[in-house]
PASEBA-1860 file (N, C-alpha, C; in nm, 3 decimals):
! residues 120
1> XXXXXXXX> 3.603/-2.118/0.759/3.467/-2.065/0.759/3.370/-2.180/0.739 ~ 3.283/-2.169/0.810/3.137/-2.269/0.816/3.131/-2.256/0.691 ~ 3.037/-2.356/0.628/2.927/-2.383/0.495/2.830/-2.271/0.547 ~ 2.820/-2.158/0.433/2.715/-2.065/0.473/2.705/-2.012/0.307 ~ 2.552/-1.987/0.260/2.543/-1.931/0.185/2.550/-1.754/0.185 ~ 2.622/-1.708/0.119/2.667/-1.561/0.151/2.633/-1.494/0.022 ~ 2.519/-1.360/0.044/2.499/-1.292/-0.097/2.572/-1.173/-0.055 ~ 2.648/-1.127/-0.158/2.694/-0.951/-0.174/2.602/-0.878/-0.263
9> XXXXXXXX> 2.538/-0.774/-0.210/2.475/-0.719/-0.324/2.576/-0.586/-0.334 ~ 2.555/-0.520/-0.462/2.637/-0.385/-0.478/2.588/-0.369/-0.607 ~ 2.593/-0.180/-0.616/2.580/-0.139/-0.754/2.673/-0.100/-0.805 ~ 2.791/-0.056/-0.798/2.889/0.002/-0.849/3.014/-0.020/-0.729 ~ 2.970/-0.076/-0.606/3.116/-0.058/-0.507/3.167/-0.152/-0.522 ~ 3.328/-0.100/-0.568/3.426/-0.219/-0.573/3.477/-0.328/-0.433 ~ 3.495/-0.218/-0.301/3.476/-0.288/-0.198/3.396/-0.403/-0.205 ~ 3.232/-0.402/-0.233/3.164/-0.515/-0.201/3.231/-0.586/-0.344
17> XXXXXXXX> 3.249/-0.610/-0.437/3.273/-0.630/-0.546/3.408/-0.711/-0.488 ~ 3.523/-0.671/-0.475/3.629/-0.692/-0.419/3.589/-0.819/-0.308 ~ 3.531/-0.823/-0.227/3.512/-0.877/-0.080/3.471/-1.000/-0.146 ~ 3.382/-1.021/-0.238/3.311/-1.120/-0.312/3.402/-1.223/-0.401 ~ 3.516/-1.164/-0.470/3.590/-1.241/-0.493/3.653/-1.303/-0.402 ~ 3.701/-1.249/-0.263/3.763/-1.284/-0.108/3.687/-1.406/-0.072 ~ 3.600/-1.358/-0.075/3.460/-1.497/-0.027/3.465/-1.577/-0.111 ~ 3.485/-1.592/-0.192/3.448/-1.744/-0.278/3.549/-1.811/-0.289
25> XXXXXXXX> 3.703/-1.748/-0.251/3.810/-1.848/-0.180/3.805/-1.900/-0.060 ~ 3.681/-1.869/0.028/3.687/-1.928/0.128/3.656/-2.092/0.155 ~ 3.685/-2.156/0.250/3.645/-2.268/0.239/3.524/-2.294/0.305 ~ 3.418/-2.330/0.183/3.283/-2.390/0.235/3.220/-2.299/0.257 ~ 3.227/-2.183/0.131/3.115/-2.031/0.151/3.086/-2.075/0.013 ~ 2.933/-2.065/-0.038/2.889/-2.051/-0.136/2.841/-1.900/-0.118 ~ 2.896/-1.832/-0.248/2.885/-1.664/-0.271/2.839/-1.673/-0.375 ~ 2.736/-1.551/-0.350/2.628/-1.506/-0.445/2.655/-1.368/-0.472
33> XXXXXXXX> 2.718/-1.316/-0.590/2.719/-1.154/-0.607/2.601/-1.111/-0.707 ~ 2.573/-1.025/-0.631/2.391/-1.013/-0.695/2.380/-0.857/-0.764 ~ 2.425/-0.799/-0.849/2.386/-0.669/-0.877/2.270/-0.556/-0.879 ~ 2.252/-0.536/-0.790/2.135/-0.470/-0.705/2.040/-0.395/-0.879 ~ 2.131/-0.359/-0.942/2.046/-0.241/-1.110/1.989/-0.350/-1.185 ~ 1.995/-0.572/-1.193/1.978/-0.620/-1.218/1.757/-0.631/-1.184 ~ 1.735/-0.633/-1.298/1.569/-0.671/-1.309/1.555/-0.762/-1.186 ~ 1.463/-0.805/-1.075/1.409/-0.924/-1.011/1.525/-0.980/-0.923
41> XXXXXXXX> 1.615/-0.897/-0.886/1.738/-0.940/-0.827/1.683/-0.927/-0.676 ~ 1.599/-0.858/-0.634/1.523/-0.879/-0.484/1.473/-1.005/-0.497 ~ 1.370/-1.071/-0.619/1.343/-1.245/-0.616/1.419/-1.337/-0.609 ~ 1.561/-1.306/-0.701/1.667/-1.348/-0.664/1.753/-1.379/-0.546 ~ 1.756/-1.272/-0.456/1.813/-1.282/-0.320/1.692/-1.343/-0.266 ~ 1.536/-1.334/-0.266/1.458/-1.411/-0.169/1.495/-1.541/-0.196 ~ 1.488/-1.597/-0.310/1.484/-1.739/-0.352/1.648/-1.781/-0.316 ~ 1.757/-1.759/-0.285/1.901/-1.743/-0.205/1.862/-1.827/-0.138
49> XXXXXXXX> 1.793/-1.753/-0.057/1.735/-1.744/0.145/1.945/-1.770/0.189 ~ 1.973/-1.650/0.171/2.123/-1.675/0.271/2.160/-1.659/0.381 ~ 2.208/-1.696/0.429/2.230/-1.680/0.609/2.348/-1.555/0.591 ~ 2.392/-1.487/0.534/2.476/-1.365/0.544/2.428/-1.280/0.453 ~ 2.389/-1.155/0.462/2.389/-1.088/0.339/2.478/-0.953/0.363 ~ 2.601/-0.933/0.233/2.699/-0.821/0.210/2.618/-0.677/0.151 ~ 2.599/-0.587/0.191/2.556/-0.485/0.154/2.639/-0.355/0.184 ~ 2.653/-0.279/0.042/2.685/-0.109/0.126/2.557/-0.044/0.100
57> XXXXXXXX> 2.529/0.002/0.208/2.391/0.087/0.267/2.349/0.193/0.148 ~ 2.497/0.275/0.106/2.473/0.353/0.007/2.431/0.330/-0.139 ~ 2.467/0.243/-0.149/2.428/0.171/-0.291/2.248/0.120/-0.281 ~ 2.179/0.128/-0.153/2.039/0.116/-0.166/1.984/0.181/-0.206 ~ 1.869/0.152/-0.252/1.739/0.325/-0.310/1.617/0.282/-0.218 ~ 1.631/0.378/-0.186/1.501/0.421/-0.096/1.413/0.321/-0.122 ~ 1.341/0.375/-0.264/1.204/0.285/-0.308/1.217/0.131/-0.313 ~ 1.305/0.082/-0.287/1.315/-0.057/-0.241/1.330/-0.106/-0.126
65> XXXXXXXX> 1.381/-0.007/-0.016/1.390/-0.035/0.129/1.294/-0.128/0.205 ~ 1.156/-0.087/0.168/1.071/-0.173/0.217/1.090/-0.383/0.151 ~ 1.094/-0.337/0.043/1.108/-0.457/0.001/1.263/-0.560/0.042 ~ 1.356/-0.502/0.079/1.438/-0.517/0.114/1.433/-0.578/0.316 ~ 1.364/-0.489/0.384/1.363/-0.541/0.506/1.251/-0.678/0.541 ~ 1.218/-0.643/0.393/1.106/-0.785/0.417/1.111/-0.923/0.394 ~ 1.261/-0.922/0.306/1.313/-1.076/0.287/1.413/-1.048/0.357 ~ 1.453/-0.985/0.429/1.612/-0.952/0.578/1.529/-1.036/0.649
73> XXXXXXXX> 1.364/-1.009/0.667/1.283/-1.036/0.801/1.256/-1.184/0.768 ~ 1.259/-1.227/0.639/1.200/-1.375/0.562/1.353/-1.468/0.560 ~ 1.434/-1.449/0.543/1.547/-1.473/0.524/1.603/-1.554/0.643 ~ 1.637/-1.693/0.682/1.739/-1.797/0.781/1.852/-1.666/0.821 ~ 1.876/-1.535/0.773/1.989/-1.490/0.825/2.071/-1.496/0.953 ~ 2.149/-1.487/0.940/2.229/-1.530/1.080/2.294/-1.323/1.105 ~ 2.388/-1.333/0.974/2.422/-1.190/1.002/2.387/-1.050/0.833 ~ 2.396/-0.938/0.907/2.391/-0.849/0.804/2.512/-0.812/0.772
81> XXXXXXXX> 2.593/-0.798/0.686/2.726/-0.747/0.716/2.730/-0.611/0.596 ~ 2.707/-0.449/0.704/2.732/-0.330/0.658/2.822/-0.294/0.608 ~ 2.865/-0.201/0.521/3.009/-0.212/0.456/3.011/-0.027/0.502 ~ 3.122/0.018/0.536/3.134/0.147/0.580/3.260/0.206/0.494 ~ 3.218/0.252/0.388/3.309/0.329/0.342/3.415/0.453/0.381 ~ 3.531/0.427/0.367/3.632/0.548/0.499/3.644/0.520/0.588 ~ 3.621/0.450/0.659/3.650/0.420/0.783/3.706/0.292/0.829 ~ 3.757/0.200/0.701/3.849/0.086/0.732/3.720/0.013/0.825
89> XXXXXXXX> 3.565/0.016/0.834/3.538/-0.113/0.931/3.400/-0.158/0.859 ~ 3.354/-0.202/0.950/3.175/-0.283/0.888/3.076/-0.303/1.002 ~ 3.008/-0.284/0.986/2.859/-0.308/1.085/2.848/-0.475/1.072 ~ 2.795/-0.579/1.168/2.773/-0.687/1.154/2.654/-0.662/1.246 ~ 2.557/-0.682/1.173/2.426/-0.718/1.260/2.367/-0.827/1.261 ~ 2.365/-0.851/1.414/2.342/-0.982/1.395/2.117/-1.006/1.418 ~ 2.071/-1.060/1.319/1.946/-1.105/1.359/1.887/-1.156/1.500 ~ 1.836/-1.131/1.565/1.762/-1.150/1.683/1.611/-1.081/1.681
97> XXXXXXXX> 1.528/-1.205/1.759/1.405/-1.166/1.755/1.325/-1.196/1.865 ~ 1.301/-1.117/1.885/1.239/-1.086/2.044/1.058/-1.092/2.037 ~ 1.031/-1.167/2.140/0.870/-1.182/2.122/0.826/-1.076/2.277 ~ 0.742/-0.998/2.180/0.701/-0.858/2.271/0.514/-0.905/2.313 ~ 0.435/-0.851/2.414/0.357/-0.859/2.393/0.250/-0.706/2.460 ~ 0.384/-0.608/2.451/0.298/-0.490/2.475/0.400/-0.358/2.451 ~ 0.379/-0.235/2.438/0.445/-0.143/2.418/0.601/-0.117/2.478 ~ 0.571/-0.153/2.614/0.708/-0.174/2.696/0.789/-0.300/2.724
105> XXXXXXXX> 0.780/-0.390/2.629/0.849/-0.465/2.609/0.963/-0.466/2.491 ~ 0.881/-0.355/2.398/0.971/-0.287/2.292/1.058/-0.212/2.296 ~ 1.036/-0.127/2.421/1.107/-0.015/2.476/1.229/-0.123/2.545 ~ 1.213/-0.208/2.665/1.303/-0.292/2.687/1.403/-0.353/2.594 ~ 1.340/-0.422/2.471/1.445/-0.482/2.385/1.522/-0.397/2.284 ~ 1.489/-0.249/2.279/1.569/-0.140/2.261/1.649/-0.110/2.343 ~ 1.629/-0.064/2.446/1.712/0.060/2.552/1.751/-0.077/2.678 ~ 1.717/-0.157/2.683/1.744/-0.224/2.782/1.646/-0.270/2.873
113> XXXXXXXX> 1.614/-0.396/2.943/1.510/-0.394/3.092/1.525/-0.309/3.172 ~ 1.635/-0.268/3.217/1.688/-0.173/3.358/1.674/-0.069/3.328 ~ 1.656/0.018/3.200/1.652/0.151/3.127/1.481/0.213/3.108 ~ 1.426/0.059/3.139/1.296/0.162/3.115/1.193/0.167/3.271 ~ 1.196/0.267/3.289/1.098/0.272/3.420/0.994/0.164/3.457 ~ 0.902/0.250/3.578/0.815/0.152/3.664/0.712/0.135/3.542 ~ 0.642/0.037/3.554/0.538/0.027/3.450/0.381/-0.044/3.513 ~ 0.332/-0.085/3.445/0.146/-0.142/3.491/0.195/-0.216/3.573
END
């Protein structure tokens, strides 16, 4: 594995908990396990800035969501890595950013160029 700084956040899941010890045997991963119920632990992960961040979705609260997609959006990330409980797999999303400069260019980098009709 590349040199990549990698945060796990989790509140109680042993999976991410588990995975985090996995990661810090890797070679040339600096791992960050961040306990999401921890005071300022969103300043914490901004000030990271990691190019991976470990999350299970369920362990988020709402009232932080915003604050949360806003250092995803601030963040060098390379990938998101979802954790899917039951189902043996994981979401990897990877960051990409697309420069739009009108309504249907949004629609394109959603659904596809070829998917969205005739336009202006």
């Amino acid at each position: 594995m590349a040199a990549k700084r990698i945060a796990v956040l989790y509140r109680s899941s042993l999976l991410a908990q588990g995975l985090e010890a996995a990661l810090r045997n890797a070679d040339g991963a600096e791992v960050h396990g961040l306990n999401l119920d921890t005071p300022g632990v969103l300043g914490q992960l901004k000030a990271l800035a990691p190019s991976v961040i470990v999350v299970d979705p369920q362990e988020l609260r709402l009232e932080s969501l915003a604050e949360f997609l806003e250092i995803f959006q601030s963040c060098p990330l390379v990938h998101v890595v979802s954790l899917r409980w039951g189902e043996n797999a994981v979401d990897i999303l990877r960051k990409e950013r697309v420069e739009v400069t009108k309504a249907r260019d949004v629609l394109a980098a959603l659904v596809g160029p070829h998917e969205v009709g005739p336009g202006e």
